[in-house]
C-alpha positions, 0 to 999 in steps of 0.5 A: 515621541517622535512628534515632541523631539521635533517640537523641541528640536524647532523650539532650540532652533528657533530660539538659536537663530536671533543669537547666531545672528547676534554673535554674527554681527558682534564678530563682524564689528569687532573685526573692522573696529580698528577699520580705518574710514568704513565710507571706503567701498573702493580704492579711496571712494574715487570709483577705483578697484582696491588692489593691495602692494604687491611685494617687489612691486615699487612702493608709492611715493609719499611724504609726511610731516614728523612731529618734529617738523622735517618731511619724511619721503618715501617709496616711488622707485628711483629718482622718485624724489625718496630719501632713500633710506630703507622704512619700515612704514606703519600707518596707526592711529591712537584710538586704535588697541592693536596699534598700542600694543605693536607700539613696544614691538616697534620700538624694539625693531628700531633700537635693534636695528636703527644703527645698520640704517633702518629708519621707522616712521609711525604715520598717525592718521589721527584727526586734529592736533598734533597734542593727543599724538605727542603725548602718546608717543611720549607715553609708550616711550617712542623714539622713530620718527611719528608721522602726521596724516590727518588727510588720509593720504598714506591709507589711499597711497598704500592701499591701506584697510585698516590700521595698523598695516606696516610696510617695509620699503627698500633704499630703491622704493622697492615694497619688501614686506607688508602685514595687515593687522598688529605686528607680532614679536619677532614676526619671521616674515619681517626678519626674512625682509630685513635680512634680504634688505641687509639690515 
């Protein structure tokens, strides 16, 4: 009797360990499916460590074309060259599922607080023309300014992982407030930032 459990029991666990394995590997997959560049081992593949913003931490200096056509600056403390203008940042891309599901939870961040001096900029990271990305826009009914990045030059300034990432940068270019991942509604952590900042 004893014999025939431990047959059963090494037959379940041999049979187990493909399919642990298999489901180990679909969740690691799906984690980095809105990754950004899997090419970056370190801080922009220039040998770097990574080291996330720290909060209260100056942001870094960094301009962006709009779909409109005007340059958007930000970050890079005092005298840095910034528009100084209170930013939420977020760093997105079309392809990208949670990024289309914050879209609505941005745009409500913008009309509610757009008329106290909060400007959003949505950083497309998306390769080729501007096409693709105008007309999501126009889809999902933005009305922040969408940023063009087709270098990848706000993931490395900011640090980035993935997308979407969002950053809230202070008139000064003082980091506020960051959130790796899709930004929930009414996201307690981000209203706190916003207060403090006096939006």
């Amino acid at each position: 009797m004893v014999d025939r459990l431990r047959r059963q029991r090494d037959v379940r666990t041999s049979t187990s360990r493909p399919f642990v394995a298999v489901v180990v590997l679909l969740i690691i997959a799906s984690a980095s499916a809105c990754g950004g560049d899997g090419n970056r081992g370190d801080a922009g593949g220039r040998g770097e460590r990574f080291q996330p913003l720290a909060v209260g931490a100056p942001a870094p200096a960094y301009a962006v074309r709009t779909l409109d056509g005007d340059t958007i600056r930000v970050g890079g403390g005092p005298g840095a060259g910034s528009d100084g203008v209170p930013t939420l940042l977020n760093i997105w891309a079309t392809w990208c599922g949670p990024c289309k599901r914050e879209f609505p939870e941005l745009e409500r961040i913008h009309r509610a607080h757009s008329a106290a001096g909060l400007r959003i900029v949505a950083v497309s990271i998306d390769l080729g023309d501007d096409a693709p990305v105008a007309s999501f826009v126009r889809e999902h009914g933005a009305t922040f300014a969408i940023g063009r990045d087709v270098t990848g030059t706000v993931q490395e300034r900011f640090q980035s992982i993935g997308v979407p990432e969002s950053y809230l940068i202070a008139a000064d270019g003082t980091l506020l407030w960051r959130h790796v991942g899709e930004l929930p509604a009414h996201d307690a952590g981000l209203l706190a930032a916003l207060a403090r900042a006096g939006l």
